[in-house]
C-alpha positions in Angstrom: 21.2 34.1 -22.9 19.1 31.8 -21.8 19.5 32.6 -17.9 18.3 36.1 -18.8 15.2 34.4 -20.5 14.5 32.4 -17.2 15.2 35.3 -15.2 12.6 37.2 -16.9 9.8 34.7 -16.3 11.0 34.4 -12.4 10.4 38.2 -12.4 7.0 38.0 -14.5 6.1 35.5 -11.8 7.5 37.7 -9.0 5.0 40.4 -10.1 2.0 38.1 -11.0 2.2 36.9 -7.4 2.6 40.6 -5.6 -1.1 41.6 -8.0 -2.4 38.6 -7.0 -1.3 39.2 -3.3 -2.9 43.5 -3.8 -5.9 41.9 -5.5 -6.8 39.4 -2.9 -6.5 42.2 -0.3 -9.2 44.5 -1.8 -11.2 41.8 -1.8 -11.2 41.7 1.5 -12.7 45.2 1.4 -15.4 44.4 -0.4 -19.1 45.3 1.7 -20.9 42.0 2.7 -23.9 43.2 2.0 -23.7 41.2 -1.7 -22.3 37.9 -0.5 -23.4 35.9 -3.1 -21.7 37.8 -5.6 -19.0 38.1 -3.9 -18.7 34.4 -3.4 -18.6 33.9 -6.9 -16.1 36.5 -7.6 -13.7 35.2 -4.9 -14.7 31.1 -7.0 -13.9 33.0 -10.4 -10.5 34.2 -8.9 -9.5 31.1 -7.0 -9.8 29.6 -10.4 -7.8 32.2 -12.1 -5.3 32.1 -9.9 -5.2 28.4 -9.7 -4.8 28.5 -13.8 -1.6 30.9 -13.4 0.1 28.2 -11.7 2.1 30.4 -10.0 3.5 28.4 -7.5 5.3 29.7 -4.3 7.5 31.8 -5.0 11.4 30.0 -4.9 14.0 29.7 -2.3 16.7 32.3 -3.5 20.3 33.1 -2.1 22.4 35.6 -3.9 26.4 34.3 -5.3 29.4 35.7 -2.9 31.1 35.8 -6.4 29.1 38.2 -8.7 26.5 38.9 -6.0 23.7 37.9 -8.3 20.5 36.2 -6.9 19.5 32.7 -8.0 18.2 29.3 -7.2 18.9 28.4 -3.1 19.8 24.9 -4.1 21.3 25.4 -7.4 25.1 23.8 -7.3 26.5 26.7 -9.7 25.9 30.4 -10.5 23.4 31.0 -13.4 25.1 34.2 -14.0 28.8 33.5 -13.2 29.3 30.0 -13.1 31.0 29.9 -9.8 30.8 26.5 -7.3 28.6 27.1 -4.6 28.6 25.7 -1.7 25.6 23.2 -0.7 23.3 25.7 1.0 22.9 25.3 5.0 19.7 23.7 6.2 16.7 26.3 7.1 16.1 26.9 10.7 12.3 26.0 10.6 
């Protein structure tokens, strides 16, 4: 029960950080002609966004046992329990 609790505030967070994501976008729209407004509008939502604490969004990798997605570094499946394997370093 509790995974299904954490899962729902990963999703929350998922779609928190796509508005955020749509919102900063349209802002990008907005006419220059009013930049001093719109300087304090993009201040007000820097600070918004800053208060949401979203983070980035986490490194996933889904369970070859149930299929289920969940934490890339976690050592066992929050769904199924399974062992996983440590996960293989990113190609950055």
């Amino acid at each position: 029960m509790r995974t299904s609790h954490f899962a729902h505030l990963d999703d929350e967070r998922s779609v928190l950080r796509t508005l955020v994501g749509k919102i900063e976008r349209e802002l990008d729209y907005l006419p220059q002609s009013a930049a001093s407004q719109l300087v304090e509008l993009r201040n007000y939502w820097a600070d918004l966004v800053n208060r949401l604490a979203l983070g980035p969004a986490p490194d996933l990798r889904t369970c070859p046992t149930c299929g289920r997605p969940g934490m890339r570094t976690a050592t066992r499946c929050g769904f199924c329990w399974a062992k996983l394997e440590p996960p293989q370093p990113s190609a950055s």
